[in-house]
C-alpha positions as CSV (number, residue, x, y, z in Angstrom):
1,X,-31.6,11.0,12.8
2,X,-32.9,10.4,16.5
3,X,-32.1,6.8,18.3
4,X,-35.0,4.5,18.2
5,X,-36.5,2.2,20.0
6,X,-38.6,-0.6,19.8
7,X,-41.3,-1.2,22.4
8,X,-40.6,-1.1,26.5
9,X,-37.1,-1.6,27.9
10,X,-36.5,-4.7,28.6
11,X,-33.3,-7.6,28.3
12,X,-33.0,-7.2,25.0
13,X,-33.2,-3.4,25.0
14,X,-31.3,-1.4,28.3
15,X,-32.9,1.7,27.8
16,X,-30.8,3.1,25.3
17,X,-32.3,2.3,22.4
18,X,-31.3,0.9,19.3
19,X,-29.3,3.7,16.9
20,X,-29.7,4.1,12.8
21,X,-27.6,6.1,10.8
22,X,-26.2,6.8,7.2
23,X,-22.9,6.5,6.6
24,X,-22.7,10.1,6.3
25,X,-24.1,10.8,9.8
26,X,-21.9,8.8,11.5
27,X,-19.4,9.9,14.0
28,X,-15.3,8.8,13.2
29,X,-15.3,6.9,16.8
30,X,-18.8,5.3,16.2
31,X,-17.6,3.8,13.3
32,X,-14.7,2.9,14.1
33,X,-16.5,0.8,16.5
34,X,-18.0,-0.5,14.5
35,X,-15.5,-1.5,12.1
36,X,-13.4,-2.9,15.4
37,X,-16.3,-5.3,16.5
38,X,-16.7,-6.3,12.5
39,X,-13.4,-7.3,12.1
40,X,-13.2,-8.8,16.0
41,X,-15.5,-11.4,15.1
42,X,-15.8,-12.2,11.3
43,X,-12.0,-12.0,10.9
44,X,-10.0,-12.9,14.0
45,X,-12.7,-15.1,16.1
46,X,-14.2,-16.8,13.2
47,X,-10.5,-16.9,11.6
48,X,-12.0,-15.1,8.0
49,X,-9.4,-13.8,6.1
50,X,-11.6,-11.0,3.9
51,X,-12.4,-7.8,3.4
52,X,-14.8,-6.5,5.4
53,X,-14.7,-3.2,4.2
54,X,-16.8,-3.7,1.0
55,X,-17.2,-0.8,0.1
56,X,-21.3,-1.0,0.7
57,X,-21.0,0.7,3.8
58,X,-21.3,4.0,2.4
59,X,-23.8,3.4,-0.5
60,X,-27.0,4.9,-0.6
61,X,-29.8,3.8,1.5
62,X,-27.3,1.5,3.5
63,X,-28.7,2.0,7.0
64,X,-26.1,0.8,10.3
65,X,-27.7,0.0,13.2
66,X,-26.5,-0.9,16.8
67,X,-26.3,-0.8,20.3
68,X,-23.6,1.7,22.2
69,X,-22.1,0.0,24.8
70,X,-21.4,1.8,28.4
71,X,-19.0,4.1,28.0
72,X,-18.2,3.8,24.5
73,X,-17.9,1.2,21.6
74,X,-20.3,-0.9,20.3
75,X,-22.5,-4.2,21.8
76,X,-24.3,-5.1,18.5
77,X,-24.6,-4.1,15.2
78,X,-25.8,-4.9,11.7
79,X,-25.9,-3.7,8.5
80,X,-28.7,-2.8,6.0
81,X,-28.0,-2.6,1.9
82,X,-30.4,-1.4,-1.1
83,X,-30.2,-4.7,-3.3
84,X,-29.9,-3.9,-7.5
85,X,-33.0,-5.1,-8.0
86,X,-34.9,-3.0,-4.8
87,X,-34.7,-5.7,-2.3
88,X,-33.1,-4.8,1.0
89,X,-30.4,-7.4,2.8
90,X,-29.4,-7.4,5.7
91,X,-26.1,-8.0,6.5
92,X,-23.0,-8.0,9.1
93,X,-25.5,-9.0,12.2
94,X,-23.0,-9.1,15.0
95,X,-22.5,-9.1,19.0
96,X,-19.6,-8.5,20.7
97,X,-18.5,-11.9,22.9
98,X,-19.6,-9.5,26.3
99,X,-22.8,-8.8,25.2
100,X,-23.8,-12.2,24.1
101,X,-26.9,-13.8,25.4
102,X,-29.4,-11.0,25.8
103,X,-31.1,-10.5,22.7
104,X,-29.3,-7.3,21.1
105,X,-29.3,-8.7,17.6
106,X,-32.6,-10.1,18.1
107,X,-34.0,-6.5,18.7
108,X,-31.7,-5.0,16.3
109,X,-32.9,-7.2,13.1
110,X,-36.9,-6.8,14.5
111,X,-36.5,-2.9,14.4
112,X,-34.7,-3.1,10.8
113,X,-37.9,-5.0,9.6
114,X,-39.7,-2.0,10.6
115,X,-37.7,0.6,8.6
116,X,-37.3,-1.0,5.5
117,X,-39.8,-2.1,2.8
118,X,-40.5,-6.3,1.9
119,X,-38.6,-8.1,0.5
120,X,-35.4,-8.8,2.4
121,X,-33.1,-11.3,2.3
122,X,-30.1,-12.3,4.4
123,X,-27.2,-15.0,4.0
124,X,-27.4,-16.6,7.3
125,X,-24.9,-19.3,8.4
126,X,-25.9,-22.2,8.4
127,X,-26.3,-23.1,12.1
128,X,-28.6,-20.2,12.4
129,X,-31.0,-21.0,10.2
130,X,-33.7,-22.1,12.9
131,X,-32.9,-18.3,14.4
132,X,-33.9,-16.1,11.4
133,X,-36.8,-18.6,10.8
134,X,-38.0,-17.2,14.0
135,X,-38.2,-14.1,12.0
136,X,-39.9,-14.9,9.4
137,X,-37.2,-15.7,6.8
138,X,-37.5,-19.0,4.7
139,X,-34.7,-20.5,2.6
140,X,-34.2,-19.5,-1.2
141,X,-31.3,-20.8,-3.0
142,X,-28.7,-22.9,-2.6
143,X,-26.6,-23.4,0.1
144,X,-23.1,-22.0,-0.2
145,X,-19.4,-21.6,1.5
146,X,-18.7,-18.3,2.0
147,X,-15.2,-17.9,3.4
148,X,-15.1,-21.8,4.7
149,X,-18.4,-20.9,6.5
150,X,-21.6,-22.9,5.4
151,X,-24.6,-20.2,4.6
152,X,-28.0,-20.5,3.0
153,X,-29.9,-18.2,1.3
154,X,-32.7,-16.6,3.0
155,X,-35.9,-14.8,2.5
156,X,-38.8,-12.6,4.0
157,X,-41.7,-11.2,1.5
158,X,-42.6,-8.5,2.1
């Protein structure tokens, strides 16, 4: 599968575009990047004790898509599932602390709207609720703790 891009370069997208695999075409030192910036924020800077590796990284139709840093490694980076009953989530939406503040993630969710069929749905912490608004997604559910972490339920039709 060939990188791509979303619109012009710009802030939010250096020129190198934003990359989408399956598991299966990923190389061992991209995802171990990608396991290392996972694990870098969910469990030692937000102090979450849990197991990343859920074993939905290498389902079927489970799309990863991110930024390459300079010279290796990973900027950001999330994570798109097949839901059971055919709805797609996206998931593990993360930026590494150096490459905060310029809109990777932002361009990274936009593009995995494009790729993916309605509905998705996302579990967004609580403090970001306003931000995936700005995508579109509305709250359905519940709020919950997930891992001492307030998160609400959220939803874009498709």
């Amino acid at each position: 599968m060939t990188p791509l891009t979303s619109g012009a370069p710009g802030p939010a997208d250096p020129g190198r575009g934003a990359r989408v695999r399956v598991f299966g075409e990923l190389d061992t030192a991209t995802l171990y990047a990608i396991l290392r910036l996972r694990a870098q924020v969910f469990v030692v800077e937000q102090a979450c004790a849990y197991l990343d590796v859920d074993g939905r990284d290498d389902e079927p139709g489970t799309l990863h898509c991110w930024f390459a840093a300079e010279g290796g490694g990973v900027e950001a980076y999330l994570r798109v599932t097949v839901e059971p009953h055919g709805e797609h989530r996206i998931g593990r939406v993360v930026t590494a602390p150096s490459a905060r503040g310029r809109g990777l993630a932002a361009h990274l969710i936009r593009h995995a709207l494009t790729l993916v069929p309605g509905p998705v749905v996302l579990d967004a912490q609580s403090h970001l609720q306003g931000y995936y608004a700005g995508f579109g997604f509305r709250p359905h559910g519940s709020p919950f703790l997930e891992d001492g972490i307030p998160h609400v339920p959220m939803r874009l039709a498709g």
